[in-house]
N, C-alpha and C positions, 0 to 999 in steps of 0.2 A: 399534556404529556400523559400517556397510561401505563399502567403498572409494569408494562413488558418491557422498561428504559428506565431503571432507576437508576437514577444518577447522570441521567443526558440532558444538559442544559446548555446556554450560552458560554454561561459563565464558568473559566475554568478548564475551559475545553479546548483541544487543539484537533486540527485536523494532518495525518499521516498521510501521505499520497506514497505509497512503498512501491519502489523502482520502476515506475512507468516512461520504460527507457526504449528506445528505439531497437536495443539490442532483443528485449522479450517481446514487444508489442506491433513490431513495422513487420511488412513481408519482406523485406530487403537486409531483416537485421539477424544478426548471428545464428538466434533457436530456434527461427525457419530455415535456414538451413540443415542443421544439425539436426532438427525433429522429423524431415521428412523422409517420408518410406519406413519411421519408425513405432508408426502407432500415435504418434503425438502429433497434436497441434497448438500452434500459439493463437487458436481463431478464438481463445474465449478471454487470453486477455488481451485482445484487439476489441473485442466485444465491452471491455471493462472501461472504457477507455469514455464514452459519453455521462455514465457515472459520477467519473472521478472528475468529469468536468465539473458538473452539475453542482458536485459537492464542493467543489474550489469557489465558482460561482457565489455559490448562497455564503460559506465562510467568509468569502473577500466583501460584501456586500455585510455582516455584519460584524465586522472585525476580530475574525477567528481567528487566531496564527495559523498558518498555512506551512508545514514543513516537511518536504520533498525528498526522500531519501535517493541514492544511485549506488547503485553496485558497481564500485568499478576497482580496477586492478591495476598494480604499478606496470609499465610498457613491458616489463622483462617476466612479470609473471612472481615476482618474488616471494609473491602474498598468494600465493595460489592457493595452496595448503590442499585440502581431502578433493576441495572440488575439482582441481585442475586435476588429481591425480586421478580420481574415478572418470574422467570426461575429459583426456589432452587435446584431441581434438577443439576444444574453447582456444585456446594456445595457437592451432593452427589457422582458422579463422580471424583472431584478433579481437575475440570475443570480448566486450566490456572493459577492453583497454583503456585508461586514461586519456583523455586528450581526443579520445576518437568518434565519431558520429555517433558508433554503435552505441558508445555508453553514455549519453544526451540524453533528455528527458523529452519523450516525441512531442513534436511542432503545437498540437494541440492542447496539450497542457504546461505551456512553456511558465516555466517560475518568473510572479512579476516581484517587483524589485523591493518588495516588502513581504514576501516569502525568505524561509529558512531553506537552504540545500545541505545537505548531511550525506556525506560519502562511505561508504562502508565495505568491507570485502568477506563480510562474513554475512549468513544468511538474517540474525538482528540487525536488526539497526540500534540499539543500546551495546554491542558487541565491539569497544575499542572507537566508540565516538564521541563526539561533543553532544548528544542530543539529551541526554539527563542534565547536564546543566543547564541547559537553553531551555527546556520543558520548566526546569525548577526556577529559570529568573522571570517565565512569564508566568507564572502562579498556576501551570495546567496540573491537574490532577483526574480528568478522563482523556481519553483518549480517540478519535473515529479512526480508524484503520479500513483505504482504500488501498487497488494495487494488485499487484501480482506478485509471485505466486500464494495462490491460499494457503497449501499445503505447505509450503516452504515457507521463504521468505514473510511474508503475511503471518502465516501461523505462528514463526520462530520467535517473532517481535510481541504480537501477541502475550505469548507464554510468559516472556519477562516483562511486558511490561504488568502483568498480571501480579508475577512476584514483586514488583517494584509498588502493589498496592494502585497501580492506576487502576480507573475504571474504563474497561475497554469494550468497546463497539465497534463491529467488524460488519461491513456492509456488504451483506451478500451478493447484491449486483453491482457491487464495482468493485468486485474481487474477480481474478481469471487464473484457473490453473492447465498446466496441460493437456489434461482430461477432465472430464465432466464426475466423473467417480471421487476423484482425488479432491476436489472441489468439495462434494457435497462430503464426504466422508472428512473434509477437514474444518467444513462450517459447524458438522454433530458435534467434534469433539470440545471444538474451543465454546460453544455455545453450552456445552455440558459442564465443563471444568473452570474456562478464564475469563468468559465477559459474556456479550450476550449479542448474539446476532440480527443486524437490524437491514433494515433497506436505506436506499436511498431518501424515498419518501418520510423515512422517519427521521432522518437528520434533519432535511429540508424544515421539515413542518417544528419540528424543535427552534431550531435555530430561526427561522423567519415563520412564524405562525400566520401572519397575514399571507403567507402563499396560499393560502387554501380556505376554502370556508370551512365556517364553523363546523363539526362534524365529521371532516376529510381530513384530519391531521394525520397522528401517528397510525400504525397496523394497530388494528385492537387483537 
């Protein structure tokens, strides 16, 4: 481990897989709709998506807790709150609705049966959930944060779990936001102020050091 990850070990640590849901990340699901002809694309966090494998992989392999957040909303919209208001359109679509494809966790990262799911309708995931007791009855105290969105979602979780005194690592390549701007401009800030930004490679090689020879661990 090198000095750019203090505090990223085994032990202690859980890994976040933040709403990699069908609704943000398929071409069939809700924010491809909604994004197009608007300047926006959901290609980067489809792009995030072999990442966030990668990182389940190596965690499952040595006994990380794995826990999977979903943004999803009661069938009527109840819990809309600022977002349904700024964007009703989600509303019309049937955007992240309980119970519906859109709001699934895509096929490729499907939670196995010794993973956490953690439901949310605000942009945390510590926001109105079970996931601070569940983090505090497995002893975690860092955190990896994959997922979409950076800027949002990703970011929002971050922030608190920042105040909440975790140690957080947010993985630049298995994060996707709408734009490539929003992206890098929300890995500066949180790398600035609440944790520290790391790659994929650098969980890998933490957590399973025999991935790699001697030499080719972490980023130096």
């Amino acid at each position: 481990m090198t000095d750019t990850l203090p505090g990223l070990q085994r032990e202690g640590t859980a890994l976040l897989v933040i709403d990699m849901q069908n609704g943000f990340c398929h071409p069939n699901g809700s924010f491809a709709q909604m994004t197009e002809g608007r300047g926006l694309s959901i290609e980067m966090c489809k792009e995030a998506i072999p990442g966030c494998a990668r990182l389940v992989e190596s965690a499952r392999r040595t006994s990380t807790p794995v826990v999977y957040t979903r943004y999803v909303y009661h069938p009527g919209y109840a819990d809309g709150g600022i977002l349904l208001d700024k964007y009703p359109e989600m509303e019309k679509v049937g955007s992240l609705a309980a119970g519906s494809w859109d709001a699934e966790i895509i096929e490729d990262l499907a939670p196995g049966p010794d993973d956490f799911v953690i439901d949310k309708s605000r942009y945390s995931a510590f926001y109105g959930t079970r996931l601070e007791p569940v983090l505090n009855g497995l002893g975690v105290r860092s955190l990896v944060l994959c997922g979409v969105t950076t800027n949002i979602c990703v970011g929002t979780t971050a922030r608190d779990a920042s105040q909440r005194d975790y140690r957080v690592f947010v993985v630049s390549d298995a994060t996707g936001e709408l734009t490539r701007e929003r992206h890098e401009n929300a890995l500066a800030i949180l790398d600035y102020g609440f944790g520290w930004v790391v790659s994929v490679r650098d969980v890998v090689a933490t957590l399973e050091p025999e991935a790699f020879p001697v030499g080719e661990g972490a980023t130096p």
